[in-house]
N, C-alpha and C positions, 0 to 999 in steps of 0.2 A: 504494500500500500504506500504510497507516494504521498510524502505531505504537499501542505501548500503553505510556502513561508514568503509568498509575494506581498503579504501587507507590512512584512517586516521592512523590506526595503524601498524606503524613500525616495533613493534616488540624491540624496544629499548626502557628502562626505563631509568630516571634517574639514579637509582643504578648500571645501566650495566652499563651505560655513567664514572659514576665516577670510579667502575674497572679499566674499559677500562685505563682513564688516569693513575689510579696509578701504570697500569702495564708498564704504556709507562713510569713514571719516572721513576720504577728501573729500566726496559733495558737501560736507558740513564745513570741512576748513575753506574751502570759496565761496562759499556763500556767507563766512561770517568776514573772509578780508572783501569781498563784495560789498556787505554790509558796510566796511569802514572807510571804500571810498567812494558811498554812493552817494553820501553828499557834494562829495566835490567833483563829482563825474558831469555833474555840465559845466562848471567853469573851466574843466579842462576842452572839452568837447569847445567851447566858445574862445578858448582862446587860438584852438586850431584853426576853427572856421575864420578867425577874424583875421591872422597870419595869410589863412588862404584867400580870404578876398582882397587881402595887398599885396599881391602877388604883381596884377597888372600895375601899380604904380611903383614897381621894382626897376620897370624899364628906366624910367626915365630917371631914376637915382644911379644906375651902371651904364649909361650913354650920354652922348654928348653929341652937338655939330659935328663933330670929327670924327665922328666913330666910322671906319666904314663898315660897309654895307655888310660885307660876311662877316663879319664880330655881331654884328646886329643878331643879324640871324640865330648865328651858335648861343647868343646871351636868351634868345626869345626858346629857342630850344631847353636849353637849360633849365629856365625859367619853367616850361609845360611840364620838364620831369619830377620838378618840384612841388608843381600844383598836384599833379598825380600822386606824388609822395604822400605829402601832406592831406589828400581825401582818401588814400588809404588807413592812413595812420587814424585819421577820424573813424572811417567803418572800424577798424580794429579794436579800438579803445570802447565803441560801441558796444560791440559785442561781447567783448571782454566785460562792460559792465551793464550790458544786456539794459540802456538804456533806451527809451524811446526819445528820438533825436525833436526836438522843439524848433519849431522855426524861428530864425531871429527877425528880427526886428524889418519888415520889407522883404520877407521873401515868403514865397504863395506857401499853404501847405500842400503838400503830399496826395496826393488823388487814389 
């Protein structure tokens, strides 16, 4: 006669068991350093954006009459990879603190 000892096994190990908890302490350790800079996650988020929207009046602080014409360019190139940079770095910090981004002052919201 053949037992049945399938209710005994769960299907859980100790090794799953202790995963289990070590993933439960980090989601608790980010969401409590979360918590400590979720106050100052928009002034960070605003100081980005405000860097990036002076970006275009960068030109005319690194040129001059003189400059010629392919300096120009390389400076305005430059200058896109840095706006790129800097609206990355914005999504980033975002989502890193999983804010919802506020529109500043004159610009439309989000449709």
């Amino acid at each position: 006669m053949a037992r049945d000892d399938g209710s005994l096994y769960t299907g859980i190990t100790s090794t799953s068991q202790r995963v289990q908890e070590v993933k439960e302490e980090r989601k608790e350790s980010k969401a409590a350093k979360r918590a400590e800079l979720q106050p100052d996650a928009h002034l960070i988020i605003e100081l980005i954006e405000k860097e990036r929207q002076s970006v275009p009046d960068k030109v005319w602080e690194l040129t001059s009459a003189q400059t010629p014409a392919d300096e120009i360019k390389a400076i305005l190139g430059a200058l896109r990879l840095y706006e790129t940079y800097l609206s990355n770095l914005k999504n980033q910090v975002s989502n890193v603190l999983r804010t919802k981004e506020v529109p500043l002052e004159g610009e439309d919201e989000p449709e």
